[in-house]
N, CA, C and O atoms as a Tinker XYZ file with bonds, in Angstrom:
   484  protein
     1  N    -42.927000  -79.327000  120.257000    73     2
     2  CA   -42.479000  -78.012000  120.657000    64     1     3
     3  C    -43.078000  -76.983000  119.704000    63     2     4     5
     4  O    -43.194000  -77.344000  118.533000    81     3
     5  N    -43.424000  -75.915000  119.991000    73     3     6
     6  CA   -44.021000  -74.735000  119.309000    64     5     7
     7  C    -43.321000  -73.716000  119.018000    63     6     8     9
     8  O    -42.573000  -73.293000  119.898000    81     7
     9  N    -43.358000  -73.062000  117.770000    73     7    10
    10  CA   -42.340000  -72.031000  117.113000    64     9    11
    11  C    -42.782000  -71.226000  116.104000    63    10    12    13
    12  O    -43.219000  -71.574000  115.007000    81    11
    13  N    -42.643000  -70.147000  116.539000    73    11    14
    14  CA   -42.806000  -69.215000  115.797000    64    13    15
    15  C    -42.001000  -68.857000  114.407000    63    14    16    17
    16  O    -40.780000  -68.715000  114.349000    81    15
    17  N    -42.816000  -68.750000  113.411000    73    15    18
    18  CA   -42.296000  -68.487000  112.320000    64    17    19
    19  C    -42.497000  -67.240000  111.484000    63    18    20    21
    20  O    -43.484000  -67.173000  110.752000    81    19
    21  N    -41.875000  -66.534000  111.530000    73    19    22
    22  CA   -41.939000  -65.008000  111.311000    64    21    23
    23  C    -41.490000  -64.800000  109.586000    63    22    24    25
    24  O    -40.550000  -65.467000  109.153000    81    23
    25  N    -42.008000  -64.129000  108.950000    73    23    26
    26  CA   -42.050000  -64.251000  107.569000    64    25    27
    27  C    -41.865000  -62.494000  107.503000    63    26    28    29
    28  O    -42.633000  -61.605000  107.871000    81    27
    29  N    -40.387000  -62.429000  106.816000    73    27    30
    30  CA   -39.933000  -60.919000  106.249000    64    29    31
    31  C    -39.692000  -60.465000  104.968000    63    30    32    33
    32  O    -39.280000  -61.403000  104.285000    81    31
    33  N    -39.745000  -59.747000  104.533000    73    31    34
    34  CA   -39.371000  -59.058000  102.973000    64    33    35
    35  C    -39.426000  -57.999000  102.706000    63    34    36    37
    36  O    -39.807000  -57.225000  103.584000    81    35
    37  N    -39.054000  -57.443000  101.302000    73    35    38
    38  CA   -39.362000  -56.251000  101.193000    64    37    39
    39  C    -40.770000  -55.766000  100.935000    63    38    40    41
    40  O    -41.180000  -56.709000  100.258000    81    39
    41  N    -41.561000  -55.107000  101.005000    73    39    42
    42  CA   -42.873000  -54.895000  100.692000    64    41    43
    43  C    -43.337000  -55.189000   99.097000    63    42    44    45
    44  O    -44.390000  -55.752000   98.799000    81    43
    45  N    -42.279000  -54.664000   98.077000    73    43    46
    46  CA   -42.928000  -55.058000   96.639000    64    45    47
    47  C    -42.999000  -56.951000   96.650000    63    46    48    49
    48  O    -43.806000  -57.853000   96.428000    81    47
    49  N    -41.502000  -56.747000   97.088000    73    47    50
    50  CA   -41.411000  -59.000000   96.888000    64    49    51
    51  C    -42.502000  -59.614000   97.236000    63    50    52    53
    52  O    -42.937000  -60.596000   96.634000    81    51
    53  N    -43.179000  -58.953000   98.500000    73    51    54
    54  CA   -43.716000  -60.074000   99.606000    64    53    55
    55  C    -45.269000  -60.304000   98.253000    63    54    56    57
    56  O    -45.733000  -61.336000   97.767000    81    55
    57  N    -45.689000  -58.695000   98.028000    73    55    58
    58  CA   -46.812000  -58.713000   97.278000    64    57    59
    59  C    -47.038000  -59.483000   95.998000    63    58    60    61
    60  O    -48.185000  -59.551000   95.556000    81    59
    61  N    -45.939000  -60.126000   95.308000    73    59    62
    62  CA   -45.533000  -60.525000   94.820000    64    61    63
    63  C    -45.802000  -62.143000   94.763000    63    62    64    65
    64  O    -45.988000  -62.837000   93.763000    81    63
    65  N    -45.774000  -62.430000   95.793000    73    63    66
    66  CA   -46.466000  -63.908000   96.084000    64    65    67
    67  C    -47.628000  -64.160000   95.674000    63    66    68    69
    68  O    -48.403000  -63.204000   95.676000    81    67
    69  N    -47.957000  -65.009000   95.368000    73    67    70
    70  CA   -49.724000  -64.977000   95.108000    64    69    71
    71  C    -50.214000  -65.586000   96.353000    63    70    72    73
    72  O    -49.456000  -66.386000   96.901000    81    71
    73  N    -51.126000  -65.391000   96.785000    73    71    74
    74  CA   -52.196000  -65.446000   97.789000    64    73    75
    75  C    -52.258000  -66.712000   97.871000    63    74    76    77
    76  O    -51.944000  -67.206000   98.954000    81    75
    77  N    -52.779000  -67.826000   96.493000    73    75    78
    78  CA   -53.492000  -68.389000   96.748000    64    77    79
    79  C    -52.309000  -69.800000   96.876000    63    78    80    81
    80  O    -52.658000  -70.958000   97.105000    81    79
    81  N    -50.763000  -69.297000   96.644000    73    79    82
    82  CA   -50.199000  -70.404000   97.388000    64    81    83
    83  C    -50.103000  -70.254000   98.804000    63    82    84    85
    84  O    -50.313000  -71.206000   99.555000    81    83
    85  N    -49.777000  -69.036000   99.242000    73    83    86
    86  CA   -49.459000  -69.486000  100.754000    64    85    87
    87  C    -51.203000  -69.845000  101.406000    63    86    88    89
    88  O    -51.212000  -70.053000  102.619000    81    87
    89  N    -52.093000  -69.893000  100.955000    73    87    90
    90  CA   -53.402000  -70.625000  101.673000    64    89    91
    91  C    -53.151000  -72.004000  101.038000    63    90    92    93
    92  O    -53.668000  -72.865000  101.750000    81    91
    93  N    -52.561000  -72.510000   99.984000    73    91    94
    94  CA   -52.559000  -73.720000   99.868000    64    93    95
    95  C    -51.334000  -74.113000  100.618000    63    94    96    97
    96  O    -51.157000  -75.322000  100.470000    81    95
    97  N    -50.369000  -73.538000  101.406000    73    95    98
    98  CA   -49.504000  -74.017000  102.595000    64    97    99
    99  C    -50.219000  -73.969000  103.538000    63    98   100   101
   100  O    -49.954000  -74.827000  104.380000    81    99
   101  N    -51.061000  -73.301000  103.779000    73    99   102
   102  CA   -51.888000  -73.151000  104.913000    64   101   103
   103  C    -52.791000  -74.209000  105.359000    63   102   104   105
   104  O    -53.034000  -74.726000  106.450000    81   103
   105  N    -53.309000  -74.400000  103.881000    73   103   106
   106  CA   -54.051000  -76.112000  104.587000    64   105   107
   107  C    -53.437000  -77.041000  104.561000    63   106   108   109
   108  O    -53.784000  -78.054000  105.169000    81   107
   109  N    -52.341000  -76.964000  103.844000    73   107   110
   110  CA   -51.552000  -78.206000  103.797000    64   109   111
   111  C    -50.918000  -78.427000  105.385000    63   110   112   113
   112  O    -51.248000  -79.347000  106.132000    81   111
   113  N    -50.333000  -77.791000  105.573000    73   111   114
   114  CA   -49.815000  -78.041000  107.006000    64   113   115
   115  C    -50.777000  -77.701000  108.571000    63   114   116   117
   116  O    -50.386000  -78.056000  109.683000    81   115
   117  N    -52.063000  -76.954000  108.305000    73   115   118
   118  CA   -53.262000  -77.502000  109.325000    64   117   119
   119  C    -53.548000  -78.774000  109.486000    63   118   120   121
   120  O    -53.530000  -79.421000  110.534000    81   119
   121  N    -53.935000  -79.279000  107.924000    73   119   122
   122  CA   -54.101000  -80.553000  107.595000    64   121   123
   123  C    -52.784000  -81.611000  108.491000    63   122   124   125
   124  O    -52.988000  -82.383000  109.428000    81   123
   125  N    -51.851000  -81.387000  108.008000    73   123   126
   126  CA   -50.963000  -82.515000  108.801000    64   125   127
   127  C    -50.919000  -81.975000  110.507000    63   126   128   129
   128  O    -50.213000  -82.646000  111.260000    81   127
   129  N    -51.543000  -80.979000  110.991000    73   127   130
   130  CA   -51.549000  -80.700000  112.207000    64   129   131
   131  C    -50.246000  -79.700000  112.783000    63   130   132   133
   132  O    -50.193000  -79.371000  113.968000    81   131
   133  N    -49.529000  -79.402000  112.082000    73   131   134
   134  CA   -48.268000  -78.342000  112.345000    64   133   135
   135  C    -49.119000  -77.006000  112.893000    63   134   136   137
   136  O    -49.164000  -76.566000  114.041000    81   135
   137  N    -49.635000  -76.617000  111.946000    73   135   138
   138  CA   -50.201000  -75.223000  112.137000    64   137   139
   139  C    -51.480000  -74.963000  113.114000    63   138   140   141
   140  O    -52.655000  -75.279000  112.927000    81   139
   141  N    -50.699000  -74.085000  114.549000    73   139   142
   142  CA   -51.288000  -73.593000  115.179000    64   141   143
   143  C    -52.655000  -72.603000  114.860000    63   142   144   145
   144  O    -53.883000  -72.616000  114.944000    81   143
   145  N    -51.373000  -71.635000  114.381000    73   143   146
   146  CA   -52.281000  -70.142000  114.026000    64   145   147
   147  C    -50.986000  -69.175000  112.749000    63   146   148   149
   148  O    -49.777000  -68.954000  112.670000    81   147
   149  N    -52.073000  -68.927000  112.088000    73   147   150
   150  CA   -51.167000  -68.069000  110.973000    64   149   151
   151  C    -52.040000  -66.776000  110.647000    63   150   152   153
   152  O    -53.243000  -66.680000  110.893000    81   151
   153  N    -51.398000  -65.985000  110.168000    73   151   154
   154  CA   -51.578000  -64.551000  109.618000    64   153   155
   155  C    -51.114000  -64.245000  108.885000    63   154   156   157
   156  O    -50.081000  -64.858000  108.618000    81   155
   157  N    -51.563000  -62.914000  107.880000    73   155   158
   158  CA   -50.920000  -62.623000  107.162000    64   157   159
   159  C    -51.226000  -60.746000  107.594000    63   158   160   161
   160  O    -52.254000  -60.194000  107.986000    81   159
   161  N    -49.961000  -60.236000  107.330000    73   159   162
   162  CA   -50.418000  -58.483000  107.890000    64   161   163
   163  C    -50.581000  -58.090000  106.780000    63   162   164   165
   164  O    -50.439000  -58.598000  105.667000    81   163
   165  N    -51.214000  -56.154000  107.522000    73   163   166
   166  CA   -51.133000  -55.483000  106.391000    64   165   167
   167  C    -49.883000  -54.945000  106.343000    63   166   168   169
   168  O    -49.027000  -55.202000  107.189000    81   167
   169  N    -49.633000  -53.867000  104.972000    73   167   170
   170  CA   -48.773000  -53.464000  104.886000    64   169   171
   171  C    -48.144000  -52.703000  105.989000    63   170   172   173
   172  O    -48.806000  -52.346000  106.963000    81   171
   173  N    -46.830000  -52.437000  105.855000    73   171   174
   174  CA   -45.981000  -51.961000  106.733000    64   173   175
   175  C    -46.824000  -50.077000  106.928000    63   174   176   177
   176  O    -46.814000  -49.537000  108.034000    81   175
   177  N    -47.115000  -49.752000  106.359000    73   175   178
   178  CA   -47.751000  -48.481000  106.937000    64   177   179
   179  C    -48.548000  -48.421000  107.375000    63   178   180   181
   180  O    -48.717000  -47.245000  107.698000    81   179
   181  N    -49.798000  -49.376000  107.854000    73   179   182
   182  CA   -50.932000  -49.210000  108.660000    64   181   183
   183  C    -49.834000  -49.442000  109.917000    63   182   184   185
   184  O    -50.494000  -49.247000  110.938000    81   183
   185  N    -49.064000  -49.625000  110.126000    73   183   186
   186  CA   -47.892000  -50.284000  111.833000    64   185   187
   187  C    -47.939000  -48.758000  112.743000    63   186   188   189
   188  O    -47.873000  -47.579000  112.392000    81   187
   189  N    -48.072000  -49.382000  113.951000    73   187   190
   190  CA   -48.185000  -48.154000  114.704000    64   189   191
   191  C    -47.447000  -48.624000  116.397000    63   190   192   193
   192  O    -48.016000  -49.181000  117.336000    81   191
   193  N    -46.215000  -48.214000  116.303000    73   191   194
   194  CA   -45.517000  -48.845000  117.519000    64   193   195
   195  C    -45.663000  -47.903000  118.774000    63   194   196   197
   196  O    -45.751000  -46.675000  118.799000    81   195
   197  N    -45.664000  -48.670000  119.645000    73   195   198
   198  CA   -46.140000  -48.396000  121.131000    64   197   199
   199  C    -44.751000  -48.241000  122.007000    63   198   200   201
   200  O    -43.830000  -49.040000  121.841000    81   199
   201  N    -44.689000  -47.445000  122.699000    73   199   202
   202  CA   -43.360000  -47.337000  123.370000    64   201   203
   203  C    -43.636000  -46.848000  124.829000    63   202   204   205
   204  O    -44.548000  -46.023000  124.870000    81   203
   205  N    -43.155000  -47.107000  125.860000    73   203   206
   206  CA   -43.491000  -46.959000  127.497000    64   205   207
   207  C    -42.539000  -46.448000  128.468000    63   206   208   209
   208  O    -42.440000  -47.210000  129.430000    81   207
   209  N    -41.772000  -45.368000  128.544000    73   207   210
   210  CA   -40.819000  -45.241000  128.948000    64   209   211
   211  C    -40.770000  -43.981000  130.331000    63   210   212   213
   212  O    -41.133000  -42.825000  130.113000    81   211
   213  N    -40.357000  -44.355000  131.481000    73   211   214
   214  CA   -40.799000  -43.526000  132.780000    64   213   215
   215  C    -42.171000  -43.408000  132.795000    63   214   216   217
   216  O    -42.518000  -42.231000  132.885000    81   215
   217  N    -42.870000  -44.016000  132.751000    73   215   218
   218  CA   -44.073000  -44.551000  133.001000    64   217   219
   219  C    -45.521000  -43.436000  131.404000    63   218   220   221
   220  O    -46.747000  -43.429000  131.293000    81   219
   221  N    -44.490000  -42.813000  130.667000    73   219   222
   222  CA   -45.109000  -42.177000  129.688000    64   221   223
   223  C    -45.379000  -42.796000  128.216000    63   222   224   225
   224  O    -44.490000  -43.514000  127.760000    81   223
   225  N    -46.368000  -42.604000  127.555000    73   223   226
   226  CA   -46.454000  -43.718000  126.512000    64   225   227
   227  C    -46.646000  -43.051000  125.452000    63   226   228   229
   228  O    -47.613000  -42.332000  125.199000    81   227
   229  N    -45.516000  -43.322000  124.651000    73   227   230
   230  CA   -45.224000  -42.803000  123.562000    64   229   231
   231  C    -46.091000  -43.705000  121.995000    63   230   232   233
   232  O    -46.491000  -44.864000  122.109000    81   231
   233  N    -46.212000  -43.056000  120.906000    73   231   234
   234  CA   -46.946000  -43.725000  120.169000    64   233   235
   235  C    -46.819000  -42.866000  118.439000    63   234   236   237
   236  O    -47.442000  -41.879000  118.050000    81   235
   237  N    -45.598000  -43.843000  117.573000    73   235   238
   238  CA   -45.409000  -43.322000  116.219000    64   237   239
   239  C    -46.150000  -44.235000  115.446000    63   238   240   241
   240  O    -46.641000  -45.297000  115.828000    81   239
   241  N    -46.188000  -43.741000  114.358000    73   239   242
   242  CA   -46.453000  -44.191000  113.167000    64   241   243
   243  C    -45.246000  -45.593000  112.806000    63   242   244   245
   244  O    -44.257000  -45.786000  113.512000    81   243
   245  N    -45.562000  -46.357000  111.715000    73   243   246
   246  CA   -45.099000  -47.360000  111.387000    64   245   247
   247  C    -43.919000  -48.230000  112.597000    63   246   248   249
   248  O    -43.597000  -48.003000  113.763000    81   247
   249  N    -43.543000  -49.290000  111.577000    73   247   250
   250  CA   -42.671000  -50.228000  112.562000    64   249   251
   251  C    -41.250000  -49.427000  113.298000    63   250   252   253
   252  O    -40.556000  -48.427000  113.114000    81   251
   253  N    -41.347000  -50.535000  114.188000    73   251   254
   254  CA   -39.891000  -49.936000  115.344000    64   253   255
   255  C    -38.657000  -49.381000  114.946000    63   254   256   257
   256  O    -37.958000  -48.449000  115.344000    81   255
   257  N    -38.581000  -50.311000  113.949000    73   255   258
   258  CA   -36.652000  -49.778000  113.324000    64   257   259
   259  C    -37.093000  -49.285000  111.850000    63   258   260   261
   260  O    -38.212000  -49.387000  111.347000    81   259
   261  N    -35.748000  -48.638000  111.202000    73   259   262
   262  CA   -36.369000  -48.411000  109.250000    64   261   263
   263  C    -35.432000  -49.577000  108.965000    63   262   264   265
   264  O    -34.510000  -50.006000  109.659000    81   263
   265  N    -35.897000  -50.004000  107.746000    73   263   266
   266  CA   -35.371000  -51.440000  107.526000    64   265   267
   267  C    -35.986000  -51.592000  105.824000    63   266   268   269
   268  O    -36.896000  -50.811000  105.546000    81   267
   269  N    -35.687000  -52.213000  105.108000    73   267   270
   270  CA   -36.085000  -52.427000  103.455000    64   269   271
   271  C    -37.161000  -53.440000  103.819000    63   270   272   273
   272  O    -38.304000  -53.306000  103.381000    81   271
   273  N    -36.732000  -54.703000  104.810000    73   271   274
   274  CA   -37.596000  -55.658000  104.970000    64   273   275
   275  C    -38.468000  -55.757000  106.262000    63   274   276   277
   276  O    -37.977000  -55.398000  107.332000    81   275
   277  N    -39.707000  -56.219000  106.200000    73   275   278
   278  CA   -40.579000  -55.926000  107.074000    64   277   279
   279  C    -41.472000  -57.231000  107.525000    63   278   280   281
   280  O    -41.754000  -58.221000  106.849000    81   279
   281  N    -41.757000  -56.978000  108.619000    73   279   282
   282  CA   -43.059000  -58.365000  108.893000    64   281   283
   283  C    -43.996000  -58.298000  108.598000    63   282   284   285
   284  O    -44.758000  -57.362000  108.837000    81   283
   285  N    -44.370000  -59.856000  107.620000    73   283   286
   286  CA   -45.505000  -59.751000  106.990000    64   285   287
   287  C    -46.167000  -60.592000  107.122000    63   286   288   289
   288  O    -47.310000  -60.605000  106.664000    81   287
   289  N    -45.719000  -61.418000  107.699000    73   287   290
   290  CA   -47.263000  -62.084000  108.908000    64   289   291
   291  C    -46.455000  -63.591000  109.640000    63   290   292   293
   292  O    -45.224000  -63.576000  109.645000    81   291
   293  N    -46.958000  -64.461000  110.053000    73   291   294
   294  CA   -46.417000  -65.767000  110.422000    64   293   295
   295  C    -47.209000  -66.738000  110.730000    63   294   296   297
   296  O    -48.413000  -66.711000  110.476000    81   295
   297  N    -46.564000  -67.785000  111.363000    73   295   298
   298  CA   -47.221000  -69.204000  111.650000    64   297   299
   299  C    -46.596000  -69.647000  112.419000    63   298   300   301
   300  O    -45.366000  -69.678000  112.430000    81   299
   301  N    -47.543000  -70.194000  113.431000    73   299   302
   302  CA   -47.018000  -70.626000  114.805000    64   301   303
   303  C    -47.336000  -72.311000  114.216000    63   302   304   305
   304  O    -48.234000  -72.852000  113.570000    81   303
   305  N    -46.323000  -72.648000  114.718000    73   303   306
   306  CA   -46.584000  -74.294000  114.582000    64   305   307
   307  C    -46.117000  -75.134000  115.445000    63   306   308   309
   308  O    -45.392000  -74.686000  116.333000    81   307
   309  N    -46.405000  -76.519000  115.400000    73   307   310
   310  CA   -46.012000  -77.640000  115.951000    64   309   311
   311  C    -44.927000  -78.192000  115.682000    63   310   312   313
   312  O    -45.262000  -78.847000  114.695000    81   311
   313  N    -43.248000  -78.528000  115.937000    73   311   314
   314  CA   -42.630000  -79.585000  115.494000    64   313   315
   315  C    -41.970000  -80.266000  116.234000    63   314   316   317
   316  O    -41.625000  -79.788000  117.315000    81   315
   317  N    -41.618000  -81.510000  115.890000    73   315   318
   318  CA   -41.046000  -81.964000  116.997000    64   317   319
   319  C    -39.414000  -81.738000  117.564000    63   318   320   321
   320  O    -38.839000  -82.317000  118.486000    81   319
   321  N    -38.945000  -80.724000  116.684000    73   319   322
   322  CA   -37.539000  -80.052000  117.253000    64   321   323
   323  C    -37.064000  -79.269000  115.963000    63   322   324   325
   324  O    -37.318000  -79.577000  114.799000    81   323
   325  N    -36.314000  -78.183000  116.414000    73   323   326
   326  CA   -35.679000  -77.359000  115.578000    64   325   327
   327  C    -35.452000  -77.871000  113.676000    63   326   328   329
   328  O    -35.690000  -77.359000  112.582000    81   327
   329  N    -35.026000  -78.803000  114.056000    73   327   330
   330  CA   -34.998000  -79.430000  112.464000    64   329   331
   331  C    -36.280000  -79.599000  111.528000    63   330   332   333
   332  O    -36.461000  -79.167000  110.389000    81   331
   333  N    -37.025000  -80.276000  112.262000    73   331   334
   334  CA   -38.619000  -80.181000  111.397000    64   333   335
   335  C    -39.336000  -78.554000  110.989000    63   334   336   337
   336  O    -40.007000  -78.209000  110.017000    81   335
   337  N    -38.845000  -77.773000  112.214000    73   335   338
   338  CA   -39.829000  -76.169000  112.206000    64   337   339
   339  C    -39.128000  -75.829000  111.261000    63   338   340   341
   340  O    -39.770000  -75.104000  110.500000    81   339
   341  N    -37.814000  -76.054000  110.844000    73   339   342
   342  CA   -36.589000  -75.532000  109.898000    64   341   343
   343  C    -37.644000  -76.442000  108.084000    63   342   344   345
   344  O    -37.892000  -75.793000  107.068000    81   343
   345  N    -37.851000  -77.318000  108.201000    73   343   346
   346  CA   -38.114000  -77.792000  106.928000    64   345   347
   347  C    -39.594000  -77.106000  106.919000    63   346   348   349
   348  O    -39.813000  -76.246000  106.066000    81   347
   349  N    -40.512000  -77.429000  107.756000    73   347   350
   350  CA   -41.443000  -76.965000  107.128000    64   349   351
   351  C    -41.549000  -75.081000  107.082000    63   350   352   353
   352  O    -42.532000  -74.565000  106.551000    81   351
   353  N    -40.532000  -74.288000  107.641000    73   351   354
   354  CA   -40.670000  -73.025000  107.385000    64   353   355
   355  C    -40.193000  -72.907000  105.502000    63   354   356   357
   356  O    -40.739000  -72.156000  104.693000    81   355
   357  N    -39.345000  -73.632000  105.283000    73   355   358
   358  CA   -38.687000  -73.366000  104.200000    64   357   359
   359  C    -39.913000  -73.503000  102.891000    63   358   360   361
   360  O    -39.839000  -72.927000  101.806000    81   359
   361  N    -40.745000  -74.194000  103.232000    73   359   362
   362  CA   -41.605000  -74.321000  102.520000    64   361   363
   363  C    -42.805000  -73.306000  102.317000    63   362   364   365
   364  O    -43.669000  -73.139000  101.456000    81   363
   365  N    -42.436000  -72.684000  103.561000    73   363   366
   366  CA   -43.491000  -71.370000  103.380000    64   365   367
   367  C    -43.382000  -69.976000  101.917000    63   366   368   369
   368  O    -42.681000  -68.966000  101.960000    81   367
   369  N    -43.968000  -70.244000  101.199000    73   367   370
   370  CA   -44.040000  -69.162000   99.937000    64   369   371
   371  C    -43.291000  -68.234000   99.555000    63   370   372   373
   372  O    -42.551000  -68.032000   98.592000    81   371
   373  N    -43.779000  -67.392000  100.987000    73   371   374
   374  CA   -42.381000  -66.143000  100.595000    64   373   375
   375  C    -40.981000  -66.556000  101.232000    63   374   376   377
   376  O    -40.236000  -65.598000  101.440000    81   375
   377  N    -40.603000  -67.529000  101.499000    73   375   378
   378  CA   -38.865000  -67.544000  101.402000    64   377   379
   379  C    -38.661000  -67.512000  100.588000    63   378   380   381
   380  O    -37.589000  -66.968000  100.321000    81   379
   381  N    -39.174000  -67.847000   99.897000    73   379   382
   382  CA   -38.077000  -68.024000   97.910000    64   381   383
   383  C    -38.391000  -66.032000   97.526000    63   382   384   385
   384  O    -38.006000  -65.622000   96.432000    81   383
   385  N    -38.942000  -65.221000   98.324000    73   383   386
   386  CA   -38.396000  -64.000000   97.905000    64   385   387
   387  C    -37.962000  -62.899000   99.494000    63   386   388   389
   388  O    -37.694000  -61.721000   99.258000    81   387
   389  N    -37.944000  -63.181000  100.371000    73   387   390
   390  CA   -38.061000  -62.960000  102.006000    64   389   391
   391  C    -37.075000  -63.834000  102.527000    63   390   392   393
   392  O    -36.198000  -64.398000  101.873000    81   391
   393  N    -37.342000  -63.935000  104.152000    73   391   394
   394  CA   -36.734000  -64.825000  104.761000    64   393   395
   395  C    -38.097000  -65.028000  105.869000    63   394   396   397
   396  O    -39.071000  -64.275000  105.875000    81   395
   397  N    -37.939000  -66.055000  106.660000    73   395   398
   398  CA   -38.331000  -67.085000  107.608000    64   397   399
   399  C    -37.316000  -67.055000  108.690000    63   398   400   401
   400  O    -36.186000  -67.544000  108.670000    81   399
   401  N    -38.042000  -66.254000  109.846000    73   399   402
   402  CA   -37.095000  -66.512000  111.279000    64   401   403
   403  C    -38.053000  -67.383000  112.343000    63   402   404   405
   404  O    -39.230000  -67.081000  112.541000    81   403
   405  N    -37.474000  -68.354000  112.910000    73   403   406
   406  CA   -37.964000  -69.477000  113.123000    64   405   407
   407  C    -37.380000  -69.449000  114.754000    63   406   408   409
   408  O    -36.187000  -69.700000  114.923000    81   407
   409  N    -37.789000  -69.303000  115.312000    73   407   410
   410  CA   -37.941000  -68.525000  116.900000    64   409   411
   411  C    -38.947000  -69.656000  117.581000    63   410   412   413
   412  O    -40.020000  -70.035000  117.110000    81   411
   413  N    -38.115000  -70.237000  119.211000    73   411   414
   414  CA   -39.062000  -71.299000  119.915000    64   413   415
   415  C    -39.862000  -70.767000  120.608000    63   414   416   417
   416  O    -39.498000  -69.594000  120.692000    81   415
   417  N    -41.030000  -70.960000  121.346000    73   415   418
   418  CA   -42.058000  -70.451000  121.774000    64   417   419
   419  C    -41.852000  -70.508000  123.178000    63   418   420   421
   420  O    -42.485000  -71.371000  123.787000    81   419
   421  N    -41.049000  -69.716000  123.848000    73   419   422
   422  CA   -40.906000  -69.658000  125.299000    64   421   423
   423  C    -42.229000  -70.045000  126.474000    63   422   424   425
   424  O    -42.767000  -69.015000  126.879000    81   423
   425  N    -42.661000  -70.995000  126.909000    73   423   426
   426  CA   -43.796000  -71.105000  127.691000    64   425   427
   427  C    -43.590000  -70.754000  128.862000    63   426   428   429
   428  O    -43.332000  -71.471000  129.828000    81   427
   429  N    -43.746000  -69.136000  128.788000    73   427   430
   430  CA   -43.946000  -68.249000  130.050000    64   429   431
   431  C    -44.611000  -68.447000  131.181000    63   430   432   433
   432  O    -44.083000  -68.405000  132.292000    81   431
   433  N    -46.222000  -68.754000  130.887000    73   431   434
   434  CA   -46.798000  -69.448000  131.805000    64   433   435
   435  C    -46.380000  -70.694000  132.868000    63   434   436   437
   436  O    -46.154000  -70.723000  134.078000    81   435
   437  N    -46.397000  -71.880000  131.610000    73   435   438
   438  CA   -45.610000  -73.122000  132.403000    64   437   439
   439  C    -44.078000  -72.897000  133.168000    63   438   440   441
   440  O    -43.690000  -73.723000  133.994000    81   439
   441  N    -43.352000  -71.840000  132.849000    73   439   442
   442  CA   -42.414000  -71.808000  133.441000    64   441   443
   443  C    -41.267000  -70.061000  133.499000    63   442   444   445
   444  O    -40.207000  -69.674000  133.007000    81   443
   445  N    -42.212000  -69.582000  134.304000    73   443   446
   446  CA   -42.162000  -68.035000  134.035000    64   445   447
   447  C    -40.321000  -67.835000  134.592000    63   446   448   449
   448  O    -39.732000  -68.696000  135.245000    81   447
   449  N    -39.692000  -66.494000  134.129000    73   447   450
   450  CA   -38.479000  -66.844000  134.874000    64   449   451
   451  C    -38.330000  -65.963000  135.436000    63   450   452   453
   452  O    -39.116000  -65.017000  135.386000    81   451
   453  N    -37.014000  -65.989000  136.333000    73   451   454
   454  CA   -36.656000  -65.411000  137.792000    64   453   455
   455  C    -37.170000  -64.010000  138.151000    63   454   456   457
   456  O    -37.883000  -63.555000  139.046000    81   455
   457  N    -36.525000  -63.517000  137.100000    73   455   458
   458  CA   -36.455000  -62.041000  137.220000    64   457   459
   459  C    -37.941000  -61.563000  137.509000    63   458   460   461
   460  O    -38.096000  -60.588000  138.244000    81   459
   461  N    -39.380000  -62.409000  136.795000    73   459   462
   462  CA   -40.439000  -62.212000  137.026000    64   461   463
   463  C    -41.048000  -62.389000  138.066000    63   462   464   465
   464  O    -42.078000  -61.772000  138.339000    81   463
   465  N    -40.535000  -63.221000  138.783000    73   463   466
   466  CA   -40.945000  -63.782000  140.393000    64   465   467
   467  C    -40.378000  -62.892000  141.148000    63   466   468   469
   468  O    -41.232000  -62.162000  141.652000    81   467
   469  N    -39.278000  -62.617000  141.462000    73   467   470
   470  CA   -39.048000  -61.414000  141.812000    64   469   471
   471  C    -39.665000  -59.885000  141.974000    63   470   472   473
   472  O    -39.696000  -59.023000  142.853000    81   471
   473  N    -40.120000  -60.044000  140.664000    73   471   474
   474  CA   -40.687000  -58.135000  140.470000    64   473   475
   475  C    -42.022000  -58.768000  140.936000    63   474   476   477
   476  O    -42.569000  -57.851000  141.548000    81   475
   477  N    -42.855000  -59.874000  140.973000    73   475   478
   478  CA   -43.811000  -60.071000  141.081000    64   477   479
   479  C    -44.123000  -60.028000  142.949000    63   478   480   481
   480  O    -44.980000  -59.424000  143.594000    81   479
   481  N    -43.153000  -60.830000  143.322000    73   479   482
   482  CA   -42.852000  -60.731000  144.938000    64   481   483
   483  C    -42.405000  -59.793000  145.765000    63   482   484
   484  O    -42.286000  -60.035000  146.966000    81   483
């Protein structure tokens, strides 16, 4: 099963990490085959949110909500159920100053839902 792993903090903490562990999580868990795809963002002020509302499209500066902690990048991975995506997120770098939200990967395609068939029909 595939899951998204979303990596938050405050902007000084996150910087705070050194680089060159979370690339040594990075191969470590390519290597065992977990890791899909990972990123790391830029800071929270290059963010530029998109908004669509009565068919007009609105467009601010930085992220959606104000918040201390922010997204700072993630990793999509492989596990074989909630419990494994749970151990190997914990191991990701910045939890020990952030958090790790660990979200399943809805397969829209393989199995789109109602409400979409509908608006689609």
């Amino acid at each position: 099963m595939k899951y998204l792993c979303l990596v938050y903090g405050e902007e000084k903490a996150i910087q705070s990490v050194n680089d060159h562990h979370c690339l040594e999580f990075d191969a470590a868990i390519r290597t065992s085959g977990h890791c899909l795809s990972s990123e790391a963002l830029e800071p929270v002020a290059t963010a530029t949110t998109v908004r669509v509302r009565n068919g007009k499209v609105s467009v601010t500066d930085g992220p959606f909500a104000e918040t201390k902690e922010y997204l700072a990048g993630f990793y999509m991975i492989e596990a074989r159920d909630l419990n494994e995506a749970i151990q190997i997120a914990s191991r990701i770098p910045p939890a020990s100053v952030g958090s790790i939200e660990v979200r399943p990967i809805r397969p829209i395609r393989e199995a789109p839902n109602a409400h979409a068939a509908k608006r689609a029909g």
